[in-house]
Residue frames as a rotation matrix with the C-alpha (Angstrom) as fourth column:
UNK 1
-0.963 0.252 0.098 67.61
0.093 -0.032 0.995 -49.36
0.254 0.967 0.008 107.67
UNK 2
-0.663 0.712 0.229 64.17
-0.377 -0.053 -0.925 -48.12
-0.646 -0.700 0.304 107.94
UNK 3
-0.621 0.462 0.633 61.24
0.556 0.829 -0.060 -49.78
-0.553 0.314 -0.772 106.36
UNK 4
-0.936 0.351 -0.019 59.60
-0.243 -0.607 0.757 -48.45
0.255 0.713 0.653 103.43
UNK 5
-0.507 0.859 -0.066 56.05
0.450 0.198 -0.871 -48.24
-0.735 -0.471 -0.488 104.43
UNK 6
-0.732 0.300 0.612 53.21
0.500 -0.373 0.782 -47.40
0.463 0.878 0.123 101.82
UNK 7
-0.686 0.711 0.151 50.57
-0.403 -0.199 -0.893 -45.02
-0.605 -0.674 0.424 102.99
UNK 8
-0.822 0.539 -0.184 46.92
0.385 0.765 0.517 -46.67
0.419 0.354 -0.836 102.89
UNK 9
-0.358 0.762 0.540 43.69
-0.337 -0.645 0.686 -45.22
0.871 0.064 0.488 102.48
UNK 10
-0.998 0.022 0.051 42.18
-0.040 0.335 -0.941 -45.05
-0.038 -0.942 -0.334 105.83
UNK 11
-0.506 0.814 0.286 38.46
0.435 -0.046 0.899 -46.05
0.745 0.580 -0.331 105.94
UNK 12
-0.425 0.371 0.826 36.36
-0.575 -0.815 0.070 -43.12
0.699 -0.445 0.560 107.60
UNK 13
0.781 0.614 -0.115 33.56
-0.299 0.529 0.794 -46.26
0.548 -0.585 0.597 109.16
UNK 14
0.121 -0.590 -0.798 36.80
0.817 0.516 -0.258 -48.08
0.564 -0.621 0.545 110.77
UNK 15
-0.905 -0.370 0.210 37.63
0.192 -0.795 -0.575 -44.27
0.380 -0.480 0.791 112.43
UNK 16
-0.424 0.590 0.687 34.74
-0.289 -0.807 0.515 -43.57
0.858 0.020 0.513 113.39
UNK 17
0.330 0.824 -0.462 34.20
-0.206 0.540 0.816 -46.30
0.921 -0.174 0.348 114.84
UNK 18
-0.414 -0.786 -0.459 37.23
0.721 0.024 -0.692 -45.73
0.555 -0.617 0.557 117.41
UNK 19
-0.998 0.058 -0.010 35.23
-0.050 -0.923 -0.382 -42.59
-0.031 -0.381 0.924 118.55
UNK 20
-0.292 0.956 0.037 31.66
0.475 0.179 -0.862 -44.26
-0.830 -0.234 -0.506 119.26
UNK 21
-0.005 0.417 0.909 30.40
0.990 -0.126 0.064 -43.20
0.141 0.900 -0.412 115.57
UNK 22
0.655 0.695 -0.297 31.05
0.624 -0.719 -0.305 -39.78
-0.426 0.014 -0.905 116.12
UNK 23
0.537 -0.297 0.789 32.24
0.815 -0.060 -0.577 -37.89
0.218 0.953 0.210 113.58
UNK 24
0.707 -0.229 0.669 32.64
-0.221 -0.970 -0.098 -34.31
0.672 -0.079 -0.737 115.03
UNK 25
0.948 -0.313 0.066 34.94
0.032 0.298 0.954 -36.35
-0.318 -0.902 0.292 117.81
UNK 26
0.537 -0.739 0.407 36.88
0.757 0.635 0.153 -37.73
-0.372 0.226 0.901 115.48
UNK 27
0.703 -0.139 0.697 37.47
0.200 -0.903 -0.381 -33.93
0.682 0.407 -0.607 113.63
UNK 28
0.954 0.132 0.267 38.36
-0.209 -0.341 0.916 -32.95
0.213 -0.931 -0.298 117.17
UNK 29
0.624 -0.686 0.375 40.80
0.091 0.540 0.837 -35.45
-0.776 -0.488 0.399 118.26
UNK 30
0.505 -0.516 0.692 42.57
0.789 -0.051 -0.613 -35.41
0.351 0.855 0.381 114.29
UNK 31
0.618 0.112 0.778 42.71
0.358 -0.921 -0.153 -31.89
0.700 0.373 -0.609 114.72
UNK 32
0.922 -0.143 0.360 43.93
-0.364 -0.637 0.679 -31.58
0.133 -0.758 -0.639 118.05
UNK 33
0.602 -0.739 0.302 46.77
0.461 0.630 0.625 -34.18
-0.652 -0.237 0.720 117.39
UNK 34
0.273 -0.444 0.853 47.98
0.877 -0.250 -0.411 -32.26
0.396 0.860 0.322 114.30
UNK 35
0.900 -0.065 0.431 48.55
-0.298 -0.814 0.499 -29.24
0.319 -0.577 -0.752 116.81
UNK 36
0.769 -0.597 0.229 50.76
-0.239 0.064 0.969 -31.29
-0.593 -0.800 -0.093 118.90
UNK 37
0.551 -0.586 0.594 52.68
0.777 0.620 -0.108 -32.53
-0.305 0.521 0.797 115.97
UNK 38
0.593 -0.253 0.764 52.99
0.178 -0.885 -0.431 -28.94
0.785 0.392 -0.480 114.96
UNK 39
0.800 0.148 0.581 54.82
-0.382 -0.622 0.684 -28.69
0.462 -0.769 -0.441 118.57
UNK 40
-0.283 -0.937 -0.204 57.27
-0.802 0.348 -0.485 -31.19
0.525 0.026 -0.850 118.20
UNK 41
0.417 0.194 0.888 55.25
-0.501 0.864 0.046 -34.07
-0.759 -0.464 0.458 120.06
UNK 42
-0.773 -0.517 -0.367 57.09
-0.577 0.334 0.745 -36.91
-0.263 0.788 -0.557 118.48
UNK 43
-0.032 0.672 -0.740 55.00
-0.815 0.411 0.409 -39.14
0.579 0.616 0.534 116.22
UNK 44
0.107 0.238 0.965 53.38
-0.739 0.669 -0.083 -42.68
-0.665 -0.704 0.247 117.85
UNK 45
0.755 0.303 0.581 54.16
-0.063 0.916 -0.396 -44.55
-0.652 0.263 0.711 114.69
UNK 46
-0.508 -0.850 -0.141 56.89
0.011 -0.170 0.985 -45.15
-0.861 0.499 0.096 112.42
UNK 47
0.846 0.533 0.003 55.99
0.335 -0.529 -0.780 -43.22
-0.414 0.661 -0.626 109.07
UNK 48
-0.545 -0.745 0.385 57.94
0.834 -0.439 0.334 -42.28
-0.080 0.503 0.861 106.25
UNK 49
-0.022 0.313 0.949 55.04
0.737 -0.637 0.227 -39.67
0.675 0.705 -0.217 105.29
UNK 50
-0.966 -0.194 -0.172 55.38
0.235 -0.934 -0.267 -36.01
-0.109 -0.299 0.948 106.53
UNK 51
-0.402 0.836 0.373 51.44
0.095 -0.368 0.925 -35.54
0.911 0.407 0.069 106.25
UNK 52
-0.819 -0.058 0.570 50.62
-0.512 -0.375 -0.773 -34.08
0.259 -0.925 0.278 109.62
UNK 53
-0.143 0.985 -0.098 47.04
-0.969 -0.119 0.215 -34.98
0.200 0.126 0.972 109.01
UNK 54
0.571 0.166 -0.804 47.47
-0.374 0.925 -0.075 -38.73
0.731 0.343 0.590 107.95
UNK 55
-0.796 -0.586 -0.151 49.76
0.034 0.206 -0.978 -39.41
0.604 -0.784 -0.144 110.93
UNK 56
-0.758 0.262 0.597 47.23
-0.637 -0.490 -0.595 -38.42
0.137 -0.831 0.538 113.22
UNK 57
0.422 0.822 -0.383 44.35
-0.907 0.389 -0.163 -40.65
0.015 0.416 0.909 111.30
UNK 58
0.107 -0.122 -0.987 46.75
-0.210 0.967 -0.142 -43.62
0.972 0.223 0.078 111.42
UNK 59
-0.750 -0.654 -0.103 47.45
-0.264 0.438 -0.859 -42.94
0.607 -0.617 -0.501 114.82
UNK 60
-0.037 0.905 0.424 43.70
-0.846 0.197 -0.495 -43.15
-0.532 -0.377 0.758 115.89
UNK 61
0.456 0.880 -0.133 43.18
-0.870 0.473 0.142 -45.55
0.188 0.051 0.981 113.94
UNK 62
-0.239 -0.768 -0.595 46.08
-0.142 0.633 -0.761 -47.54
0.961 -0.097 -0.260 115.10
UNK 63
0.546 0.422 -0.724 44.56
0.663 0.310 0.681 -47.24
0.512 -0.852 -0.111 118.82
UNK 64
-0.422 -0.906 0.042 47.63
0.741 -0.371 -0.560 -44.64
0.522 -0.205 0.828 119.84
UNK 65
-0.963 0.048 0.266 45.73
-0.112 -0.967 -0.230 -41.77
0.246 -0.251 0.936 120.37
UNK 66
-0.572 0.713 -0.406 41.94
0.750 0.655 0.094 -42.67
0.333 -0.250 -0.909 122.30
UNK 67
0.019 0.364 0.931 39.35
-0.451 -0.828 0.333 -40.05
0.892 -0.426 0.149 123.63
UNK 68
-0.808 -0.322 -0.494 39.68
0.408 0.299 -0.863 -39.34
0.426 -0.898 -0.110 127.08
UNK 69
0.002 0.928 0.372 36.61
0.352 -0.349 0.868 -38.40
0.936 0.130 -0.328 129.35
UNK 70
-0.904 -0.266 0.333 36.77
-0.102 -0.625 -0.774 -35.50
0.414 -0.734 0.538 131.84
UNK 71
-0.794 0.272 -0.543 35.35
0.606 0.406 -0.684 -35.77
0.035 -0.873 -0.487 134.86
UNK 72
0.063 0.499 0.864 32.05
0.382 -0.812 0.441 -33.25
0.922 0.302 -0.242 134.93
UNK 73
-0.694 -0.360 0.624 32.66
-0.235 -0.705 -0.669 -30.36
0.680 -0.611 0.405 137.47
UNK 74
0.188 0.864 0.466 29.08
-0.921 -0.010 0.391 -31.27
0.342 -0.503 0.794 139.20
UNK 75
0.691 0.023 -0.722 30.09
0.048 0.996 0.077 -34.89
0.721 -0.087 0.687 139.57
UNK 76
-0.371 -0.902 0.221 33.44
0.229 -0.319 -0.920 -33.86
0.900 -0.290 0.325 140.87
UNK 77
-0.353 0.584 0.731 31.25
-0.608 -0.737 0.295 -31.86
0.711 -0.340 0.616 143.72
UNK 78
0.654 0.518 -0.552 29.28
-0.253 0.837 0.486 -34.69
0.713 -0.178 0.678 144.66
UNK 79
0.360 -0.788 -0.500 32.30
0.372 0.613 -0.697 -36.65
0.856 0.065 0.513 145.31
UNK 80
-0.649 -0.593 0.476 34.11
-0.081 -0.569 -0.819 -34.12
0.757 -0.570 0.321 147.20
UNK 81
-0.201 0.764 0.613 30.94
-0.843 -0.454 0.289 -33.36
0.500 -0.458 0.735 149.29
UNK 82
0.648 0.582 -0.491 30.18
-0.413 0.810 0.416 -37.15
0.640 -0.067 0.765 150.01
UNK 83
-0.199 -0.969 -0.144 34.21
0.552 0.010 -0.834 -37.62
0.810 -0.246 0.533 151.35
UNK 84
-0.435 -0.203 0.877 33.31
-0.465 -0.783 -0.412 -34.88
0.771 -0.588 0.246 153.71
UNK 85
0.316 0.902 0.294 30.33
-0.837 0.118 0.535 -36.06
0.448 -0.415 0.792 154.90
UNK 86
0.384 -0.266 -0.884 32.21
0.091 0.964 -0.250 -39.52
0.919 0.016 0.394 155.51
């Protein structure tokens, strides 16, 4: 039997705040999760609703889904260079 879950307005300041206050992140990350859903990634929460969108927003704001930070190609360099030098 699966639990009947209501969906619940999500509040934009709690999201945002998962993504250092930045809105255009959060766009981003929404956006790019609603891709993978479109792809058959399975879902990180248990949801009755079928709203690609709102799945994605609960799963940020559930902690599921986090920005990751890539490494910057110059930094990377460094690194590599410094190892040599070693």
């Amino acid at each position: 039997m699966v639990k009947k879950v209501e969906a619940k307005a999500l509040d934009v300041k709690d999201l945002k705040d998962k993504v250092d206050d930045n809105i255009f992140v959060l766009i981003n990350l929404a956006s790019k999760r609603v891709r993978e859903l479109v792809s058959g990634s399975p879902k990180l929460i248990q949801t009755e609703g079928n709203d690609l969108m709102q799945i994605a927003l609960e799963e940020i704001a559930q902690g599921k889904i986090t920005v990751g930070r890539h490494k910057d190609i110059s930094e990377e360099k460094k690194e590599s260079s410094k190892e040599k030098k070693k």
